[in-house]
BALOBA-1460 file (C-alpha; in Angstrom, 3 decimals):
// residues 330
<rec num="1" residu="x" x="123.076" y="104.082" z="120.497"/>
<rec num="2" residu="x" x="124.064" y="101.041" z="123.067"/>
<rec num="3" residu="x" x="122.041" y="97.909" z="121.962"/>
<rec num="4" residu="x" x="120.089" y="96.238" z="124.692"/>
<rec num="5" residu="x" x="119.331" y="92.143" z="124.805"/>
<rec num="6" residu="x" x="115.960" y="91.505" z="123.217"/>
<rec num="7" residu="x" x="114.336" y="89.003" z="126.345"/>
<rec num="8" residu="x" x="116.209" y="85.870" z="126.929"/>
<rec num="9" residu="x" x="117.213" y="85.668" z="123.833"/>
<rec num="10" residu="x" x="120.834" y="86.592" z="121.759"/>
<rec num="11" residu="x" x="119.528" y="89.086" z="119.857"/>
<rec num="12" residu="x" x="120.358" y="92.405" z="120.027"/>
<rec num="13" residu="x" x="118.096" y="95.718" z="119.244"/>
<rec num="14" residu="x" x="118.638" y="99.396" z="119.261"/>
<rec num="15" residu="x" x="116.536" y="100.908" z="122.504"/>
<rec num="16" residu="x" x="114.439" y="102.444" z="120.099"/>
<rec num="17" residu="x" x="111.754" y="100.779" z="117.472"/>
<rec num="18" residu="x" x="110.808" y="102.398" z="114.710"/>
<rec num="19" residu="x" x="106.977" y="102.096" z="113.841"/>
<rec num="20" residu="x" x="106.439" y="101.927" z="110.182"/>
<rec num="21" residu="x" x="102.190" y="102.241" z="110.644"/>
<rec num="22" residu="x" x="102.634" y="105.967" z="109.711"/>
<rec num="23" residu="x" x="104.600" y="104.783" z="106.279"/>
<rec num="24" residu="x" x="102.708" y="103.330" z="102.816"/>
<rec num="25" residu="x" x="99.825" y="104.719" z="101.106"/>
<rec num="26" residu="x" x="97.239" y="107.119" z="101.700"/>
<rec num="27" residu="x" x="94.432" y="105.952" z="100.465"/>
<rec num="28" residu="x" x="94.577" y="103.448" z="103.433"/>
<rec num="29" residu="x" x="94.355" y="106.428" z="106.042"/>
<rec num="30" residu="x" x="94.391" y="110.043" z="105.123"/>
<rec num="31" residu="x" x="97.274" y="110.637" z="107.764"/>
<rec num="32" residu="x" x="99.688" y="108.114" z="106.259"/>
<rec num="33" residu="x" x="102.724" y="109.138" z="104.453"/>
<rec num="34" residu="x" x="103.249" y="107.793" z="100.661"/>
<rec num="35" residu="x" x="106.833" y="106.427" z="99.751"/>
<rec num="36" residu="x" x="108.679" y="109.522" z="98.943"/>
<rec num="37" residu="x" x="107.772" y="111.059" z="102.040"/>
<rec num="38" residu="x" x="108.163" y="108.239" z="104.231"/>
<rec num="39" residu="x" x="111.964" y="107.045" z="102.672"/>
<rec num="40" residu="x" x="113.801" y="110.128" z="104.999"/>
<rec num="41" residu="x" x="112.454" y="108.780" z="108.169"/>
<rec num="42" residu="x" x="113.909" y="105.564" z="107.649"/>
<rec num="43" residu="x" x="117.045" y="106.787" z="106.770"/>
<rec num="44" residu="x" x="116.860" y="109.349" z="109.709"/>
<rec num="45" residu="x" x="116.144" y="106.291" z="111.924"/>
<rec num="46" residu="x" x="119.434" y="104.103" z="110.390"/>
<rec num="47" residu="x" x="121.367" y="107.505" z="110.288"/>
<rec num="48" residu="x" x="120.768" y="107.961" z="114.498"/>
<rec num="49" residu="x" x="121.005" y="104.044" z="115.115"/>
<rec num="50" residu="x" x="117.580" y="102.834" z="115.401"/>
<rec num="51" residu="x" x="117.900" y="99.609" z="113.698"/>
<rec num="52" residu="x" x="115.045" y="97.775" z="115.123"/>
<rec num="53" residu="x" x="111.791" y="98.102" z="112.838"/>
<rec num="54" residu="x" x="108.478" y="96.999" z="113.263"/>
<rec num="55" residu="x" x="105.589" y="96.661" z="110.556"/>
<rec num="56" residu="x" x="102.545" y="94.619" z="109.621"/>
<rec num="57" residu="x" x="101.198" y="93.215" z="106.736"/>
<rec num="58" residu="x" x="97.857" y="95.226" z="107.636"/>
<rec num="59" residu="x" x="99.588" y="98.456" z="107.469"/>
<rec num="60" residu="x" x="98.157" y="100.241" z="104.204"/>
<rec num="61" residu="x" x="97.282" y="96.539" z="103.523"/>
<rec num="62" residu="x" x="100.986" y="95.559" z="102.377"/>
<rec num="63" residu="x" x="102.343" y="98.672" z="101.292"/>
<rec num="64" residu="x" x="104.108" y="99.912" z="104.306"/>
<rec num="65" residu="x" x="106.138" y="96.447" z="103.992"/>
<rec num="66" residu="x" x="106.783" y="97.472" z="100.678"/>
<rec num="67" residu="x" x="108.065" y="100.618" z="101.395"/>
<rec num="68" residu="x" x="110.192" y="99.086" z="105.017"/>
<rec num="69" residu="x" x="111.933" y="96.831" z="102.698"/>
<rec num="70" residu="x" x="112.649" y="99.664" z="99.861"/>
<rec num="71" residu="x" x="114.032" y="101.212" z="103.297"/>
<rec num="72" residu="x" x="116.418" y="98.413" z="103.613"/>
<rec num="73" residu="x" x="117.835" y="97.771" z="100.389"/>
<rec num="74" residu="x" x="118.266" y="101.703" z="99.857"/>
<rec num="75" residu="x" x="119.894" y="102.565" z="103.327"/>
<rec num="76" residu="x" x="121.553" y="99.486" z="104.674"/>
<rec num="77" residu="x" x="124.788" y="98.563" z="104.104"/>
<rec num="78" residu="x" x="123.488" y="94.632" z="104.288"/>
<rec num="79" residu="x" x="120.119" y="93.060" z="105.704"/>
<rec num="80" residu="x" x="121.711" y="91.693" z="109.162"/>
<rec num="81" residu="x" x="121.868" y="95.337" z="110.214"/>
<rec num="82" residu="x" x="118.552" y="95.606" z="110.713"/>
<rec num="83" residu="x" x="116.427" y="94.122" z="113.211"/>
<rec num="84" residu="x" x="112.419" y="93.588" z="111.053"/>
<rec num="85" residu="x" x="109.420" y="92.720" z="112.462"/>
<rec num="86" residu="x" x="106.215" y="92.184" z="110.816"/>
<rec num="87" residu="x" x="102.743" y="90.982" z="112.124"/>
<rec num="88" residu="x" x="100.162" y="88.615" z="111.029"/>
<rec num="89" residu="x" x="96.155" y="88.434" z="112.472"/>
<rec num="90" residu="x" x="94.339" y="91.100" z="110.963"/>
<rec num="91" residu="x" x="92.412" y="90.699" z="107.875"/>
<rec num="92" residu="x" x="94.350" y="91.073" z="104.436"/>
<rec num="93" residu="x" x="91.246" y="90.982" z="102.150"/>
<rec num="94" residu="x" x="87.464" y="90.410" z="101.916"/>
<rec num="95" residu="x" x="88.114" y="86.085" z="101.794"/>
<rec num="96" residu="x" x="86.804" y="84.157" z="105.187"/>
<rec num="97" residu="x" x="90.831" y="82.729" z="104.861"/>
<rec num="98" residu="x" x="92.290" y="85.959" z="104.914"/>
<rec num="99" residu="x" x="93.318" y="86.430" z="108.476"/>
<rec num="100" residu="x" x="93.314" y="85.566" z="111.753"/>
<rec num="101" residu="x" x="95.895" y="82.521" z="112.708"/>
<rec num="102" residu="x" x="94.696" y="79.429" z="110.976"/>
<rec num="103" residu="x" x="97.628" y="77.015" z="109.910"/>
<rec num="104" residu="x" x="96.422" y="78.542" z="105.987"/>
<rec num="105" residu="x" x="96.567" y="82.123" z="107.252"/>
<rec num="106" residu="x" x="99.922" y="81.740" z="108.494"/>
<rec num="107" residu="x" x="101.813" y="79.695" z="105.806"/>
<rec num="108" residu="x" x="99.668" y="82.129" z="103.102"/>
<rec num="109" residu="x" x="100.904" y="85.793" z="104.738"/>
<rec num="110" residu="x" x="104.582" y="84.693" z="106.093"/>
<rec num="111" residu="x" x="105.114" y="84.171" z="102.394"/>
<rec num="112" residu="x" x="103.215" y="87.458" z="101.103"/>
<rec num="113" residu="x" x="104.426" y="89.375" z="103.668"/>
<rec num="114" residu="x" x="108.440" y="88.323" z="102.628"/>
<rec num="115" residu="x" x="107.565" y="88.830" z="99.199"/>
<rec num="116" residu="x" x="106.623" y="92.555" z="99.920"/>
<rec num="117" residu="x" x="109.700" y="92.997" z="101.880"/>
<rec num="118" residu="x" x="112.240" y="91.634" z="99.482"/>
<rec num="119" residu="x" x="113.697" y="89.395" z="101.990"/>
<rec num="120" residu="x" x="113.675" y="85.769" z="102.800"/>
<rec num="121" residu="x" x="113.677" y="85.852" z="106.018"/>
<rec num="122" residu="x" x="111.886" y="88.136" z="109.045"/>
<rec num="123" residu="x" x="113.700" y="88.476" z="112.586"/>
<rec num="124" residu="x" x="110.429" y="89.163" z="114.473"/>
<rec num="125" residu="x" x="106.835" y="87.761" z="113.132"/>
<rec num="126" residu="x" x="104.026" y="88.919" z="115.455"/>
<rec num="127" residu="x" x="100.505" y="87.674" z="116.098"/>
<rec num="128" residu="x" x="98.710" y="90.702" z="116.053"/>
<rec num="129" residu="x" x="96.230" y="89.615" z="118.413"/>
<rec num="130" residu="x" x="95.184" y="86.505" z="120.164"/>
<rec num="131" residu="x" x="92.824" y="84.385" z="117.892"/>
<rec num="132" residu="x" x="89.880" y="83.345" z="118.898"/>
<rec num="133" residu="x" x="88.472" y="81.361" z="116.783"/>
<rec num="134" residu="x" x="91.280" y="78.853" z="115.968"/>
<rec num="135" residu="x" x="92.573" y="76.348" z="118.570"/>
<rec num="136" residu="x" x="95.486" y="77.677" z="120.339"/>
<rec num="137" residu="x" x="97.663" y="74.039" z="119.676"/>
<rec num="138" residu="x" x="97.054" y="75.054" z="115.653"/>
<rec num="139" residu="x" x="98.294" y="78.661" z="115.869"/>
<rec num="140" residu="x" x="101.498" y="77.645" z="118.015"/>
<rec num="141" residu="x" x="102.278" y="74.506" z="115.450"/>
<rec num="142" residu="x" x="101.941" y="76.647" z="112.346"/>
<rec num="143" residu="x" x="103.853" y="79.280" z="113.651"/>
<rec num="144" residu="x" x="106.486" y="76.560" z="114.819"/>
<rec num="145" residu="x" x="106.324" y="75.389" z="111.136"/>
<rec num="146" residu="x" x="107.498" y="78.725" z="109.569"/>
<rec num="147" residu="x" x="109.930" y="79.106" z="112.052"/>
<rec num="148" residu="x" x="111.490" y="75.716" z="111.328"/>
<rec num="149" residu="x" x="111.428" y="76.373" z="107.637"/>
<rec num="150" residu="x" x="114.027" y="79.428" z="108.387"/>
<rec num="151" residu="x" x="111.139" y="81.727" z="107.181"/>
<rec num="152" residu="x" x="111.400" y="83.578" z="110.617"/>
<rec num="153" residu="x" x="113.986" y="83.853" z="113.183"/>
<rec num="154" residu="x" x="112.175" y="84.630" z="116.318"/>
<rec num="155" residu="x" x="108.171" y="84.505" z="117.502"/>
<rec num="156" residu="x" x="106.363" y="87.735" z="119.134"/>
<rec num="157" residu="x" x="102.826" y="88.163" z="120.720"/>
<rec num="158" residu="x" x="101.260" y="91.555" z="120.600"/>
<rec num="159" residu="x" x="98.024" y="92.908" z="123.295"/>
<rec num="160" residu="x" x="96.137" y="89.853" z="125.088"/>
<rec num="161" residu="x" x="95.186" y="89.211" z="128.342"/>
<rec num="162" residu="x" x="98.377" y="87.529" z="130.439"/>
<rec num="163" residu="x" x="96.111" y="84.293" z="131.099"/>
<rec num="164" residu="x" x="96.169" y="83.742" z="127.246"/>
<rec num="165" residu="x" x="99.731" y="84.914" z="126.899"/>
<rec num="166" residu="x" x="100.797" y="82.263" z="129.341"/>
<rec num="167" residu="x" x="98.455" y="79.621" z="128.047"/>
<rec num="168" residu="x" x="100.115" y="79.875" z="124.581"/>
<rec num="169" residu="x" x="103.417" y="79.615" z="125.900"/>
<rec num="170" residu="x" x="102.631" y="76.700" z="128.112"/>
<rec num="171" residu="x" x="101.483" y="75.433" z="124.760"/>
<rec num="172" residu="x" x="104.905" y="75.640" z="123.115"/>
<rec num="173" residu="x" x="106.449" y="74.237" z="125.741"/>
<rec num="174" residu="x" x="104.644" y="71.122" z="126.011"/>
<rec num="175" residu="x" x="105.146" y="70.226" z="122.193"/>
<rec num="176" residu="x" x="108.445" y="71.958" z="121.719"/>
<rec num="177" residu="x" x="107.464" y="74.499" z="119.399"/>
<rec num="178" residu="x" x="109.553" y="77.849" z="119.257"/>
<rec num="179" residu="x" x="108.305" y="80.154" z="121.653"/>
<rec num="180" residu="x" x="107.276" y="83.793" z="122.153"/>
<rec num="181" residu="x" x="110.146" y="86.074" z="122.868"/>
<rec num="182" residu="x" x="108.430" y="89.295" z="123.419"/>
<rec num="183" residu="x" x="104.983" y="91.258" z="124.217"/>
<rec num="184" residu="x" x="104.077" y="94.307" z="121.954"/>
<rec num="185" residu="x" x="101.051" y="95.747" z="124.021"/>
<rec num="186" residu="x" x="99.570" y="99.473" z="125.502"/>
<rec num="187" residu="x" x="101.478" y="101.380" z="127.355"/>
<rec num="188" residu="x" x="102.100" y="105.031" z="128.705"/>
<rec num="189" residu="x" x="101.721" y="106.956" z="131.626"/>
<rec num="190" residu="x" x="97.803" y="107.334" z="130.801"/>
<rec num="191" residu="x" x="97.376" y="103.791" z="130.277"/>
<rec num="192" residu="x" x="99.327" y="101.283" z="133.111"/>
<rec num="193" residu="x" x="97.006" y="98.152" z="133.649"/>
<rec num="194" residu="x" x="99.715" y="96.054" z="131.998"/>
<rec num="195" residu="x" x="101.565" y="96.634" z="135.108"/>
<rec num="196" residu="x" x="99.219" y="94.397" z="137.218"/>
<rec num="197" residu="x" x="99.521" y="90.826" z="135.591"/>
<rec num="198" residu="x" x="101.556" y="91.333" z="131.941"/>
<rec num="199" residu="x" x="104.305" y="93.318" z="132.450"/>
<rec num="200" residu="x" x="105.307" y="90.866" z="135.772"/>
<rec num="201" residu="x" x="104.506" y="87.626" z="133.246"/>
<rec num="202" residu="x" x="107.091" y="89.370" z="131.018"/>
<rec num="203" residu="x" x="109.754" y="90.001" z="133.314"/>
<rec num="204" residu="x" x="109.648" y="86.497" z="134.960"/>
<rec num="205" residu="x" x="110.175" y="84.753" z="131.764"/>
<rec num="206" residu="x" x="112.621" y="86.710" z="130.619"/>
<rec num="207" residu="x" x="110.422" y="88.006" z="127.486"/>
<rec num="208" residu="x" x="111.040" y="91.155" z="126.138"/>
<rec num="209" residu="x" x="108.501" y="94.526" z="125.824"/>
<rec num="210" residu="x" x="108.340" y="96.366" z="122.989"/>
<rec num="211" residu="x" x="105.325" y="98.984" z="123.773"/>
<rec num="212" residu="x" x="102.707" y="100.525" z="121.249"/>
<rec num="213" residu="x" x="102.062" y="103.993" z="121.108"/>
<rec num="214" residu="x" x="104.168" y="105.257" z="124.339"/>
<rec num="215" residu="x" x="103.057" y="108.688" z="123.946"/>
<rec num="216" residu="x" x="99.196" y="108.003" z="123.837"/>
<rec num="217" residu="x" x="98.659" y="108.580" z="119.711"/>
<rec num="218" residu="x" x="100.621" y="111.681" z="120.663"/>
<rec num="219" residu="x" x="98.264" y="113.014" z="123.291"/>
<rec num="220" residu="x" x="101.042" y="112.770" z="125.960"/>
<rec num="221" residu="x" x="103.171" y="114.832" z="123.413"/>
<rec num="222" residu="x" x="101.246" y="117.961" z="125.377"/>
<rec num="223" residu="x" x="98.339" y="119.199" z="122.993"/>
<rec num="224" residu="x" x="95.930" y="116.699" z="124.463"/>
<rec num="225" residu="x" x="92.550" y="116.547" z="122.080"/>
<rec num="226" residu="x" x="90.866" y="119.544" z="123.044"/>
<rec num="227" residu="x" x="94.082" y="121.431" z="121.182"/>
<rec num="228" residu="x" x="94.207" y="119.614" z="118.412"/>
<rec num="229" residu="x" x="93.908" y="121.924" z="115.430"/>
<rec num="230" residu="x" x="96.572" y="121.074" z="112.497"/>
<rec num="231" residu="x" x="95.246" y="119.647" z="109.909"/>
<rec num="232" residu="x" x="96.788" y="116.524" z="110.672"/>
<rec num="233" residu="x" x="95.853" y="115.915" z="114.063"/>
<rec num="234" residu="x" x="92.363" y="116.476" z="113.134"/>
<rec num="235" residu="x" x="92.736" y="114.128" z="109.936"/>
<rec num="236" residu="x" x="94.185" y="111.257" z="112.214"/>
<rec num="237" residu="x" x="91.914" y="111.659" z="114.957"/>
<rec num="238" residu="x" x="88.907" y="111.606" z="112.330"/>
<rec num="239" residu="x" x="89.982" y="108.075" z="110.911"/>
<rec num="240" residu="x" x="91.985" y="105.971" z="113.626"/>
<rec num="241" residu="x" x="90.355" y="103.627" z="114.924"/>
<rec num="242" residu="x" x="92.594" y="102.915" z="117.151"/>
<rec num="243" residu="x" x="92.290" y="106.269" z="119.197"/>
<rec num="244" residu="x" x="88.329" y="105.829" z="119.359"/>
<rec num="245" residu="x" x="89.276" y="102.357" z="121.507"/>
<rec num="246" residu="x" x="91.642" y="103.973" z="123.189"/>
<rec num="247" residu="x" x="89.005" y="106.365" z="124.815"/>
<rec num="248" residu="x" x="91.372" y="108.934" z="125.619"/>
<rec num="249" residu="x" x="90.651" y="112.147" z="127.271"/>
<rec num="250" residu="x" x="89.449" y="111.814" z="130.492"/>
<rec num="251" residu="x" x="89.775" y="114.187" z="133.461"/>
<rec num="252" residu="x" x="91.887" y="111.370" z="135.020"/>
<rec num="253" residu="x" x="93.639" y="111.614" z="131.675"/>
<rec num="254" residu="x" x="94.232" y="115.089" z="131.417"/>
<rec num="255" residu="x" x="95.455" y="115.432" z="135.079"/>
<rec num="256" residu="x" x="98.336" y="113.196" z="133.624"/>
<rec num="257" residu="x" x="98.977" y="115.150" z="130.787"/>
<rec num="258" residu="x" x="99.011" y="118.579" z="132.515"/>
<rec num="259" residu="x" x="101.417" y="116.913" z="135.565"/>
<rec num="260" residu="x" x="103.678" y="115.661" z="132.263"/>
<rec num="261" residu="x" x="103.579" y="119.309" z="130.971"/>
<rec num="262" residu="x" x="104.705" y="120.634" z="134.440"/>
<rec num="263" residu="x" x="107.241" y="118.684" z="135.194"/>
<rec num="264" residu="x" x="108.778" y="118.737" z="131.643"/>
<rec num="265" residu="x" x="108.786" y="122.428" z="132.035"/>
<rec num="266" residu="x" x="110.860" y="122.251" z="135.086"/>
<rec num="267" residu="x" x="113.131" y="119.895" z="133.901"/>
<rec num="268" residu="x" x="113.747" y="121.428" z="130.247"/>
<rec num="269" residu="x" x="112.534" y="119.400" z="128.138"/>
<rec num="270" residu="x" x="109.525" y="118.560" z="125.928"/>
<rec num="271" residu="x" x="106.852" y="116.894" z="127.464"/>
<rec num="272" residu="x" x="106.962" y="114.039" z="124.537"/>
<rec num="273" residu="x" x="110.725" y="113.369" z="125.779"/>
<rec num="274" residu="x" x="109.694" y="113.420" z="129.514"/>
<rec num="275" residu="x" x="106.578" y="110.690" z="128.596"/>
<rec num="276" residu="x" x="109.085" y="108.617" z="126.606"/>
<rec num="277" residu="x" x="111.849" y="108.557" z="129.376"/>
<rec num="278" residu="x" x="109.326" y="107.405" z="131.683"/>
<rec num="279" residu="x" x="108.813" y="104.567" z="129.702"/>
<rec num="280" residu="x" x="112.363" y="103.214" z="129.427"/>
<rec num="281" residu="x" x="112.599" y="103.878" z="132.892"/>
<rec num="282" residu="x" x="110.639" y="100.851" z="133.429"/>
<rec num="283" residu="x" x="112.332" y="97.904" z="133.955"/>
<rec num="284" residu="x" x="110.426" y="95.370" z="131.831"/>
<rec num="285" residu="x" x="110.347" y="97.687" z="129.045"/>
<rec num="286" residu="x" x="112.891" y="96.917" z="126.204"/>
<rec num="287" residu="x" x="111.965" y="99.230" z="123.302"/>
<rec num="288" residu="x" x="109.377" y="101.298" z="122.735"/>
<rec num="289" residu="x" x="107.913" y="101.709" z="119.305"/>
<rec num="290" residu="x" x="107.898" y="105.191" z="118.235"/>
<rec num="291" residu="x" x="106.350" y="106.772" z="115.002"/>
<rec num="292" residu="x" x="107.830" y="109.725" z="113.455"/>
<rec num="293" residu="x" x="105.415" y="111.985" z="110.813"/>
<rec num="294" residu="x" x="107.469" y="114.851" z="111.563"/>
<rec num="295" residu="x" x="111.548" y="115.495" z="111.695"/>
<rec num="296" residu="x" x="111.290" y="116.268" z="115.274"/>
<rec num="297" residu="x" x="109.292" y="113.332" z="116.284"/>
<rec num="298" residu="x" x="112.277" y="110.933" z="116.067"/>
<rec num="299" residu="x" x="115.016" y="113.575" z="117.372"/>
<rec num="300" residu="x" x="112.077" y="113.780" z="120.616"/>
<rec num="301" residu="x" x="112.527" y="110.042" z="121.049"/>
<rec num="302" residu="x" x="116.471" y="109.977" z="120.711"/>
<rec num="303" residu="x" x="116.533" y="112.675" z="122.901"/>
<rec num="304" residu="x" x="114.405" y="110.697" z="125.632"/>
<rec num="305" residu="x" x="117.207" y="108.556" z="125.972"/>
<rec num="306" residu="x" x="119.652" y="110.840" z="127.800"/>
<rec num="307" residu="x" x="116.955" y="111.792" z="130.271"/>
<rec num="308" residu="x" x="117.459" y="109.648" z="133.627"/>
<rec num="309" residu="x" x="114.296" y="110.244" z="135.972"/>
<rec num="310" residu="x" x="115.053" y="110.643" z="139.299"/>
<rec num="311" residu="x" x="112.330" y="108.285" z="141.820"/>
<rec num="312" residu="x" x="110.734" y="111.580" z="142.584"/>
<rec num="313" residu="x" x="110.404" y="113.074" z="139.283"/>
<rec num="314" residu="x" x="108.760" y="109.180" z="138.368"/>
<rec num="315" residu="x" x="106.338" y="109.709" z="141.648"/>
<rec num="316" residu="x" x="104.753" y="112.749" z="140.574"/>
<rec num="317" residu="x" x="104.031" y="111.549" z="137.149"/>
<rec num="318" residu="x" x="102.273" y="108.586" z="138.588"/>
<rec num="319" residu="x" x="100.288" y="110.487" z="141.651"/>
<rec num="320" residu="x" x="97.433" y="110.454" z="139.287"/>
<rec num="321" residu="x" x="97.066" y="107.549" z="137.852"/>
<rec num="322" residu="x" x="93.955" y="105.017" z="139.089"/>
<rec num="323" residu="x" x="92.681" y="101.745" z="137.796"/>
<rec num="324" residu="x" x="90.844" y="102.326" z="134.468"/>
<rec num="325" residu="x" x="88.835" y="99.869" z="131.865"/>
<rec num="326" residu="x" x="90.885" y="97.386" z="130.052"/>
<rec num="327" residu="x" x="91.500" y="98.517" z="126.731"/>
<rec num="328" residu="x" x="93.812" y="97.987" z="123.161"/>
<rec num="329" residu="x" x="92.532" y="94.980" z="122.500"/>
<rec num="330" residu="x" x="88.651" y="94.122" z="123.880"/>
């Protein structure tokens, strides 16, 4: 798997992230996986190259750290291989300090969240949204403060709107505090307002995008929600709450997924691998984040990579598409 330049930076990741959301304990959501059946996908993921992980401390409320840094120690040969990220916003526990980005928030879950991993140091620590309720020069200094301590290598920003995004980096920049390499934020061929102000704020500073859910929660794998009847699927879509905000379903939205399903017909190919390759077609995109609940799931995403869209092929998925409400993150 050829590595690709994370941003501006030196770094190097695999083209592919692995999303660990899926991995933990189930009594967090009914749809995620415990330990023992989460372990394989990691070591499917090292097996096939995909090096680059991404976490959160609010996934299964610690656990899925747990089990990403289990992950580590059990399948790679030493730490460096791997590529971790790991968030930091949303709330840990019932206290008022218990999330968010205040300078205690920070210091308190940089060190819980490298305690669950088993490391002492993360490559990637991401705000998991845009506080706001502390003072943007406080969140930028604390986070400056753990990198400077050697607690974390490099700084990410996850969904926001690009006025804020900018803001905080103009922020850093002024004090000389460590700055944001990369975006994590929504998008997939059902969902493209990041291409109007974010996505261009990424690519002119050289920051890199690692997108959430690229296939749409899996509706742009082709059984849309209408069709959802495993056990699973119904499960999941009973207790995200991140598919009720995504609103999906709409006739706009179906007209996408049906194009997706015809033109992955005529190509050969699933219509999850066709969705995917759109998305690393696009230049500002540096890794998507993929979850995997099911063996094929990460051989879809692998397979995504060999698929080079022609500008037709990428004109016909689009033909549908028109402005829709902002959404991921208000």
């Amino acid at each position: 798997m050829t590595p690709v330049r994370f941003g501006k930076t030196g770094m190097k990741v695999s083209p592919l992230c692995l999303g660990t959301m899926t991995y933990g304990d189930p009594k967090w959501r009914e749809w995620v996986l415990d330990e023992e059946n989460s372990l394989p996908f990691y070591r499917k993921a090292y097996e096939a190259g995909i090096t680059f992980w991404d976490t959160a401390d609010m996934y299964s409320l610690g656990a899925s750290e747990t089990v990403t840094g289990k992950a580590i120690k059990q399948f790679a040969a030493r730490r460096d291989e791997i590529v971790l990220a790991t968030k930091v916003y949303n709330a840990m526990g019932p206290g008022m300090n218990q999330r968010g980005l205040s300078r205690k928030h920070v210091t308190e879950a940089v060190d819980a969240s490298l305690k669950r991993l088993g490391t002492d140091y993360i490559d990637l620590y991401i705000i998991h949204r845009f506080d706001r309720e502390t003072e943007i020069e406080e969140q930028v200094e604390a986070l400056n403060d753990v990198v400077r301590a050697g607690k974390v290598l490099y700084l990410g920003a996850s969904s926001m709107w690009a006025w804020q995004f900018m803001k905080m980096l103009s922020v850093q920049r002024q004090n000389g505090f460590a700055e944001f390499v990369s975006m994590q934020n929504y998008y997939n061929l059902v969902y493209r307002e990041e291409e109007r102000e974010m996505m261009p704020l990424c690519l002119a500073e050289g920051k890199a995008v690692t997108p959430w859910s690229p296939l749409a929660r899996g509706y742009l794998a082709g059984s849309g929600l209408a069709a959802a009847t495993t056990n699973e699927t119904t499960v999941r879509g009973r207790t995200d709450t991140v598919s009720d905000m995504l609103k999906l379903g709409t006739p706009q939205d179906e007209a996408i997924r049906n194009r997706v399903i015809r033109e992955a017909a005529r190509l050969g190919v699933k219509p999850a691998v066709l969705a995917l390759a759109w998305v690393m077609a696009k230049p500002f995109v540096t890794a998507p984040i993929v979850g995997a609940s099911k063996p094929q799931h990460l051989g879809d995403a692998i397979a995504a990579l060999s698929l080079k869209l022609d500008d037709r092929t990428i004109k016909r998925l689009e033909e549908p598409y028109r402005p829709k409400a902002v959404v991921g993150f208000v």
